[in-house]
C-alpha positions in Angstrom: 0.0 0.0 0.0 0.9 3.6 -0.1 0.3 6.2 2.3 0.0 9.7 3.1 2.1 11.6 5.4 0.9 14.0 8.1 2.5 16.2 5.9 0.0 16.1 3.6 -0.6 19.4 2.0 -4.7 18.1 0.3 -3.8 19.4 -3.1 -4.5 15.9 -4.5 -2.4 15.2 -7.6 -2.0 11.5 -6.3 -5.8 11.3 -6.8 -5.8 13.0 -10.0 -2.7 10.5 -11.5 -3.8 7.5 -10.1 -4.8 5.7 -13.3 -7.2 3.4 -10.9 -8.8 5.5 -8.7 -7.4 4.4 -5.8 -7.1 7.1 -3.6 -9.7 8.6 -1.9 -10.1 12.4 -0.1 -10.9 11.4 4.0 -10.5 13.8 6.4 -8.1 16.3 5.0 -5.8 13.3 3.9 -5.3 11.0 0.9 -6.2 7.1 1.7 -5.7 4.9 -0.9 -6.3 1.2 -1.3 -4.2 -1.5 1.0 -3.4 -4.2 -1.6 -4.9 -6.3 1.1 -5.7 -9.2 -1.8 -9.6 -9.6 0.0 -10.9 -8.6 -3.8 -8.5 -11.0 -5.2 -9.8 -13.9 -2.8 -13.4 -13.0 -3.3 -13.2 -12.9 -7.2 -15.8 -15.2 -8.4 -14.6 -15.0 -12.1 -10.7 -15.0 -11.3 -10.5 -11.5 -12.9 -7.9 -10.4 -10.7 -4.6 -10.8 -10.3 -1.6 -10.1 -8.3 1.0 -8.7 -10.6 4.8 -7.9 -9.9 5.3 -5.1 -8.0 2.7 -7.0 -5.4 -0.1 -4.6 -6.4 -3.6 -6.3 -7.8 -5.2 -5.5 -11.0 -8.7 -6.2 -12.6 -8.3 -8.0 -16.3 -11.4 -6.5 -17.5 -11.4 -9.6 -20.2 -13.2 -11.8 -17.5 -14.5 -9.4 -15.3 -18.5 -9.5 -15.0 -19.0 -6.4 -13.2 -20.8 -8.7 -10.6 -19.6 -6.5 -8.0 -18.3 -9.4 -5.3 -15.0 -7.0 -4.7 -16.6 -4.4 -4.3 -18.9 -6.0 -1.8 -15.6 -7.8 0.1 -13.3 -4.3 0.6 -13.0 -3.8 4.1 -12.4 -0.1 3.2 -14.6 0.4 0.7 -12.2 1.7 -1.5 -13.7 -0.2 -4.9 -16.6 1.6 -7.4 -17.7 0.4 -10.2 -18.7 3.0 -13.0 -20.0 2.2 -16.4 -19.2 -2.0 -16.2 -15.6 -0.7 -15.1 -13.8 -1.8 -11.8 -12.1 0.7 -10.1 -10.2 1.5 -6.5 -7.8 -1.4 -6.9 -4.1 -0.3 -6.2 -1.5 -1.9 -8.4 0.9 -0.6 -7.1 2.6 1.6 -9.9 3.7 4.0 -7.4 2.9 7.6 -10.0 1.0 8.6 -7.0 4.7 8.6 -5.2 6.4 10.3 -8.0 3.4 13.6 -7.9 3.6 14.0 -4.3 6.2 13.8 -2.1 4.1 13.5 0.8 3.6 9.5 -0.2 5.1 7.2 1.5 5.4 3.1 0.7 3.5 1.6 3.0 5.6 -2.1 2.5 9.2 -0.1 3.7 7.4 1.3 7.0 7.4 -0.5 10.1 4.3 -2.9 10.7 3.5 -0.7 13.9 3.1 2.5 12.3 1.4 1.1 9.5 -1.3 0.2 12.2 -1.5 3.2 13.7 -2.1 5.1 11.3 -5.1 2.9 9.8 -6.7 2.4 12.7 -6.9 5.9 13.6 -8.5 6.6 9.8 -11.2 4.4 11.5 -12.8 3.0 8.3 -11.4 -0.5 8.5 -13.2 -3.3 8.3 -12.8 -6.1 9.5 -10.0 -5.7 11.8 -6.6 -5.0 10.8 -5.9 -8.8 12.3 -7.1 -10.5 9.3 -6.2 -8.2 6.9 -2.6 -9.6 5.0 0.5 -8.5 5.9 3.8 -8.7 3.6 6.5 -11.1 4.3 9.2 -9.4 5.9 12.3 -10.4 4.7 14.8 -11.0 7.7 18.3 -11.6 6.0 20.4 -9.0 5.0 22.0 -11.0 2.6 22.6 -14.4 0.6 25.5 -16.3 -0.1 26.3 -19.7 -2.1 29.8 -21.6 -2.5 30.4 -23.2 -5.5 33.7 -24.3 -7.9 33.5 -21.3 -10.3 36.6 -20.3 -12.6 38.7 -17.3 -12.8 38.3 -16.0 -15.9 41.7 -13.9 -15.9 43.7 -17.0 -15.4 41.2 -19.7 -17.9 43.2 -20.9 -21.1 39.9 -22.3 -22.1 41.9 -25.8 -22.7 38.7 -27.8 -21.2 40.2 -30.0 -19.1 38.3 -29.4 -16.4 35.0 -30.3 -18.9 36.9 -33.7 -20.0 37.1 -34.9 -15.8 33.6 -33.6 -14.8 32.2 -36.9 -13.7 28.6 -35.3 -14.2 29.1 -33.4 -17.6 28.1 -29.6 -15.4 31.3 -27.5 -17.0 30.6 -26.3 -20.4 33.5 -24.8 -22.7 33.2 -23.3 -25.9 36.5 -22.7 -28.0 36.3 -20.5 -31.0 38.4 -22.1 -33.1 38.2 -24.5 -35.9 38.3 -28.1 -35.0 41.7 -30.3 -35.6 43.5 -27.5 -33.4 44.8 -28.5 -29.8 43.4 -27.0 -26.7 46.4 -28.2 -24.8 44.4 -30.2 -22.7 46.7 -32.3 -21.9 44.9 -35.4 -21.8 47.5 -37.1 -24.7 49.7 -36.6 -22.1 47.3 -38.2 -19.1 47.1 -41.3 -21.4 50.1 -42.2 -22.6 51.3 -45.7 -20.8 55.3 -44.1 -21.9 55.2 -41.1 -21.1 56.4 -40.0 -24.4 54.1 -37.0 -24.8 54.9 -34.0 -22.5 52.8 -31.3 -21.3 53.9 -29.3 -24.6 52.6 -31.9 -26.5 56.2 -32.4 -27.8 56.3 -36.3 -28.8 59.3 -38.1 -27.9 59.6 -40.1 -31.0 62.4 -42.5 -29.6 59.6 -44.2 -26.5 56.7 -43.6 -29.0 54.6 -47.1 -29.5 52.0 -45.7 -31.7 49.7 -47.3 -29.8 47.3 -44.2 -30.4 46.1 -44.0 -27.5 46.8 -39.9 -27.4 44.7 -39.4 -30.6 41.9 -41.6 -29.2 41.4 -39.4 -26.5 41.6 -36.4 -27.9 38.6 -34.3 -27.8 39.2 -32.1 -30.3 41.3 -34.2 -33.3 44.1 -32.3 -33.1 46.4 -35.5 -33.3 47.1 -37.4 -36.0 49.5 -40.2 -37.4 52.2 -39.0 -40.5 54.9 -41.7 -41.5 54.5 -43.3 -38.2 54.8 -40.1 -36.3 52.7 -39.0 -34.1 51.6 -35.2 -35.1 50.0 -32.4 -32.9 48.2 -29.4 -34.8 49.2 -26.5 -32.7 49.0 -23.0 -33.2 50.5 -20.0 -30.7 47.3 -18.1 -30.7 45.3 -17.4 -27.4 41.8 -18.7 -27.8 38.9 -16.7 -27.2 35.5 -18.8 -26.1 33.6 -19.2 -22.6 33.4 -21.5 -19.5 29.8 -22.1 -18.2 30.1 -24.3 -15.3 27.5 -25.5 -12.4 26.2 -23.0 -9.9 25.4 -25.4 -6.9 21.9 -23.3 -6.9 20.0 -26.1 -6.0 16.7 -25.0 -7.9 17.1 -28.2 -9.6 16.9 -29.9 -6.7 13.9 -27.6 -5.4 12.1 -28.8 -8.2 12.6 -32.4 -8.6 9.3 -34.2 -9.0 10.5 -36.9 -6.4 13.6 -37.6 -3.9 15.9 -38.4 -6.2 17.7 -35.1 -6.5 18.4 -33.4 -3.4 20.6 -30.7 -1.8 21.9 -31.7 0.9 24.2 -29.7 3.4 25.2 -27.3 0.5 26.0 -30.2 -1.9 23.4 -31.7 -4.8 23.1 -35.3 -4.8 21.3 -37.6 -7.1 20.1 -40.9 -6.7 18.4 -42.8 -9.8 16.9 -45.3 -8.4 14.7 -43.4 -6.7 13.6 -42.3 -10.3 10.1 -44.1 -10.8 7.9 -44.2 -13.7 6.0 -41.4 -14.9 8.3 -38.8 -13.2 10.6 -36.9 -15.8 12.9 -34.1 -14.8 11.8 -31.6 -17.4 11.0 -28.6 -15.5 14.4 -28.9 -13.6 16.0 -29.1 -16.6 13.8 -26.2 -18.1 14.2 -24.2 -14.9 18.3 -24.4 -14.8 19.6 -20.8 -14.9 22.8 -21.4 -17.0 21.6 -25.0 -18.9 23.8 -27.2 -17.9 21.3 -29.5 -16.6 20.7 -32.2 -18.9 19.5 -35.9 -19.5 22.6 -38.1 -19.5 23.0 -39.7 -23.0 25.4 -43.0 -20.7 23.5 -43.7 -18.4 19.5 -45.3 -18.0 17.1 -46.7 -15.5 14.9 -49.8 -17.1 11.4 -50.2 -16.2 10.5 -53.4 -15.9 6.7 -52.7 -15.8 6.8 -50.7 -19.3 9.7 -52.1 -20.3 11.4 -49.1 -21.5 14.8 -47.4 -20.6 14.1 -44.1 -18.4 16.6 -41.0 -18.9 18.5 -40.0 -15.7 19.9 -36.6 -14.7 23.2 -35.2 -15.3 24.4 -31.7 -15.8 24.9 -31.0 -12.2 28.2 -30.3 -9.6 28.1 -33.1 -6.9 31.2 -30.3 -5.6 34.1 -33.6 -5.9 36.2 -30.8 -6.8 38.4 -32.5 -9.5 38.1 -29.6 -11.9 40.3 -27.9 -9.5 42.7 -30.8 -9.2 43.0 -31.0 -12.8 43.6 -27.1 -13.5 46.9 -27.3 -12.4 48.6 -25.1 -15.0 47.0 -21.9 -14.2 44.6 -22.6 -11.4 41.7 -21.3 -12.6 39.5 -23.5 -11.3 38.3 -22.6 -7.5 36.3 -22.9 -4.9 34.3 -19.5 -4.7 31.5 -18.1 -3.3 28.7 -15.4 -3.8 26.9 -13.1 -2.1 24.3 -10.7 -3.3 22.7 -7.7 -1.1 19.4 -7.9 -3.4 20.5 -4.2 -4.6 20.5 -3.5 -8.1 22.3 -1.0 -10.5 20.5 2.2 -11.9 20.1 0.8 -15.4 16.9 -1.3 -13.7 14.2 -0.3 -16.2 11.5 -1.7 -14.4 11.0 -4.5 -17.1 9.6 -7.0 -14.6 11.4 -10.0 -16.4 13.2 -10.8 -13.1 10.2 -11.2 -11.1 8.9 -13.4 -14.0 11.4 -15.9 -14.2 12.1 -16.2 -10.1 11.1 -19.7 -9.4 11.2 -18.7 -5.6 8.3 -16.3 -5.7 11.3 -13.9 -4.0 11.2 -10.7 -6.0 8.5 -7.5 -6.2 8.7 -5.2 -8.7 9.0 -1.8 -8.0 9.3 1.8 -10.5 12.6 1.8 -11.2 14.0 -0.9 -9.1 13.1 -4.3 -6.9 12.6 -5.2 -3.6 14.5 -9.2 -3.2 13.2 -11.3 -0.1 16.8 -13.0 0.9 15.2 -15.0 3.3 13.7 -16.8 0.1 16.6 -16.1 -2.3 18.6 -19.2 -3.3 20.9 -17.3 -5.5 20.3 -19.3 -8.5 21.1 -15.8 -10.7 18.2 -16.8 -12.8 17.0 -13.0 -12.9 20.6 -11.8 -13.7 21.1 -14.2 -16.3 17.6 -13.1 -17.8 17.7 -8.8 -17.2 18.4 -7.0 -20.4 20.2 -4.1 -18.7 22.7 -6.3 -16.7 21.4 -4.5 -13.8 21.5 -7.3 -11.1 24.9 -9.0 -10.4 25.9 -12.3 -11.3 29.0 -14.9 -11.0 28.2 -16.8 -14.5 28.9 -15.7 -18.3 25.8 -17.4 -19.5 23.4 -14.8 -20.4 20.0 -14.9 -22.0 19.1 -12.2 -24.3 15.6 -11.2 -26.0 15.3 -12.4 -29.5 11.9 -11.0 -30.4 8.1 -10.6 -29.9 5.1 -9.5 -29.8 3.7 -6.5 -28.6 0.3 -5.1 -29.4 -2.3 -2.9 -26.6 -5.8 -4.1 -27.1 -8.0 -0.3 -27.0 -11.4 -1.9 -25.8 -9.4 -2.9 -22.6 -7.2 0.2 -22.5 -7.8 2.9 -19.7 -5.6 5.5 -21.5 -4.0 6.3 -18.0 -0.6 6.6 -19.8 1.4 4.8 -17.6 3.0 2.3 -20.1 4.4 5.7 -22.4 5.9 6.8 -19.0 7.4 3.7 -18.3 8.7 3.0 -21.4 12.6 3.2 -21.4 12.8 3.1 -25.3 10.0 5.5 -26.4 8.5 2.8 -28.1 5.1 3.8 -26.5 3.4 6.3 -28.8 0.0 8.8 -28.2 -1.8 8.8 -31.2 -5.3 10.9 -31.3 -5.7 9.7 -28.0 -4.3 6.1 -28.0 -1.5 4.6 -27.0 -0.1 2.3 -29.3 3.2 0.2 -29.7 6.0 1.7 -32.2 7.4 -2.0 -33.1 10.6 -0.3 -34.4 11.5 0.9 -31.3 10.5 -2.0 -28.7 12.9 -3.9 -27.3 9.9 -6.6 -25.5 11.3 -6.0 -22.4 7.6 -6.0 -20.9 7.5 -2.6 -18.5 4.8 -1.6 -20.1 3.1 -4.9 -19.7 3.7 -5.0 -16.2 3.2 -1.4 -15.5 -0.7 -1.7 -17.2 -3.4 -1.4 -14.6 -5.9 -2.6 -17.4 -3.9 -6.2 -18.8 -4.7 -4.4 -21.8 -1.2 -5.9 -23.2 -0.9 -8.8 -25.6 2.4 -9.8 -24.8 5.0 -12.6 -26.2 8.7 -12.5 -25.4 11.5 -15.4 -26.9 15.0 -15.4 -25.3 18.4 -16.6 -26.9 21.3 -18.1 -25.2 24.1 -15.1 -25.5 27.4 -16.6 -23.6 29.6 -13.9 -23.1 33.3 -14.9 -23.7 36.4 -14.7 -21.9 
């Protein structure tokens, strides 16, 4: 909710800009509706919702008009003029960009918030039963994982070609045939005759081709019965996307079979029974390394039919650090996130979209993160078009394109998506507001910011690694 000082001067601009009509004139003082969710509960027709900055809005497709919110308001704050609902707050906080005098309710303490309704004496029922906000108690969330220094990475992939679960990605650009000095010729020679240069001692060489086997990137090859490494003294450019030890893909494991247990994932297969897939994990993983493993399957007997297991994951064994034993690059790291975020927030919303822990609000111009339900997965840094929330990982999901289109027999023509628009791409035209495709980037502010769901909306992301 948002409230009114006792500063309060009565000129009302929050009640002339509030494109719902949620503030009302009581007693010398604006009083506006408490996002208290009763409509939303009461809503025969599930016509409204409970959008991302934690604000409710009517989506006037399904609304009736049968009046059932505005019977359930405890403040009788909700009207309903010409078939349209109004008195709802959603939250878009104009009213605290007019007036300076407006205060957020949700960053005041819970006693003063009290006092100061119950002295308007309008409420009912009591304040008791009325919803509160989850208060978020930490100050700050933290997760260890094996992550890589990029300034030291040679991007050889030796730490991809020991990864027991397949959960360390590296991408080389450069042509196949061309050594990563990996080194692994030299881990699986039985003489020794291949240094760490990849220089072959000709003279203890068997040709048993053993080093060309197991290279991952057929850079050896056999010339006159000489073994031959294509090398070439160029530093590669590329990226390492490696496990976060999140855990969301435990959190959302359709059974007991992936868990994370004292900081550590762990997966047991057998507990995979039929019917259960691992599909939303797998959809859900912030930097896609979660995956079905293409070695290993569970048969059932009853359907007869092999079942996929999970892979993709860091069970934290820690031989990608043994292994990186040239530079070091490979550590044991950790992470630790405030929930503050840069200037360049644009209110776009997508974070809040794409939390799986229901742990972000959306707010003009920034977000409000409750730590104590943050698991630092990054899945809303990964995902924010302005890079303004911090993250440990180089994967990076970018918008591809869209869809974008206001529907005017659902439009209030309140504004708000033109003056929430980073991009201009919101244009007034004889009255209307329409979408200037040219400039939109689909970031969805304008979306989120409508108090009318008047938005037809699509969005499709593309993976974007950014390279060392």
């Amino acid at each position: 909710m948002f409230l009114t000082t006792n500063t309060c001067e009565g000129k009302r601009d929050c009640i002339k800009q509030c494109p719902t009509k949620a503030i009302r004139f009581i007693n010398g003082r604006a009083f506006s509706c408490l996002t208290c969710g009763i409509c939303y509960e009461n809503c025969p027709n599930g016509a409204i919702f409970q959008n991302g900055y934690g604000g409710y809005v009517v989506d006037r497709a399904k609304c009736n008009g049968c009046g059932m919110c505005m019977h359930n308001c405890p403040t009788n704050n909700i009207t309903i003029e010409d078939g349209i609902v109004y008195g709802i707050c959603s939250r878009c906080g104009v009213c605290q960009e007019v007036c300076s005098n407006r205060v957020d309710g949700f960053e005041l303490e819970k006693e003063k918030q009290i006092n100061f309704i119950e002295s308007l004496k309008i409420l009912y029922p009591s304040l008791g039963v009325v919803p509160q906000k989850e208060e978020s108690v930490a100050k700050e969330v933290s997760r260890s994982y094996f992550g890589t220094d990029t300034e030291k990475c040679i991007l050889c992939g030796r730490c991809q070609q020991y990864c027991p679960t397949g959960a360390i990605h590296v991408k080389i650009d450069r042509d196949e045939g061309i050594c990563s000095e990996c080194r692994l010729c030299e881990d699986v020679c039985p003489n020794q005759s291949m240094n760490k240069h990849q220089i072959v001692n000709k003279s203890s060489c068997t040709l048993c081709l053993n080093c060309m086997k197991a290279c991952p990137n057929n850079a050896i090859s056999v010339d006159e019965s000489a073994i031959i490494v294509n090398k070439i003294n160029q530093k590669p450019s590329g990226s390492i996307v490696s496990c976060l030890n999140c855990g969301l893909c435990a959190d959302l494991c359709e059974n007991e079979s992936h868990k994370y247990v004292d900081g550590k994932l762990r997966y047991d297969p057998t507990m995979d029974t039929e019917n259960t897939t691992h599909e939303i994990a797998i959809d859900a993983c912030p930097i896609n390394t979660l995956h079905e493993d293409e070695e290993m399957f569970i048969y059932d007997e009853f359907n007869e039919e092999e079942l996929p297991t999970l892979a993709g994951f860091c069970v934290s064994c820690g031989k990608c650090v043994q292994v990186c034993d040239e530079t070091h690059a490979r550590q044991y790291m950790s992470h630790t996130w405030d929930g503050s975020v840069s200037e360049d927030c644009i209110s776009c919303g997508i974070c809040a979209e794409v939390c799986q822990e229901d742990a972000i609000t959306l707010h003009r111009g920034t977000i409000s993160v409750n730590l104590d339900k943050c698991i630092l997965c990054e899945n809303c840094a990964v995902h924010c078009p302005v890079d303004a929330i911090p993250k440990s990982t180089l994967y990076k999901n970018e918008i591809k394109d869209g869809f974008n289109f206001i529907e005017q027999q659902l439009c209030m023509h309140c504004g708000l998506c033109h003056k929430t628009c980073s991009y201009d791409a919101i244009d007034e035209v004889d009255g209307q507001f329409i979408v200037n495709e040219e400039k939109c980037t689909y970031c969805g502010a304008c979306k989120n910011a409508c108090p009318a769901r008047a938005f037809l909306f699509e969005r499709n992301f593309k993976d974007s690694i950014e390279g060392i």
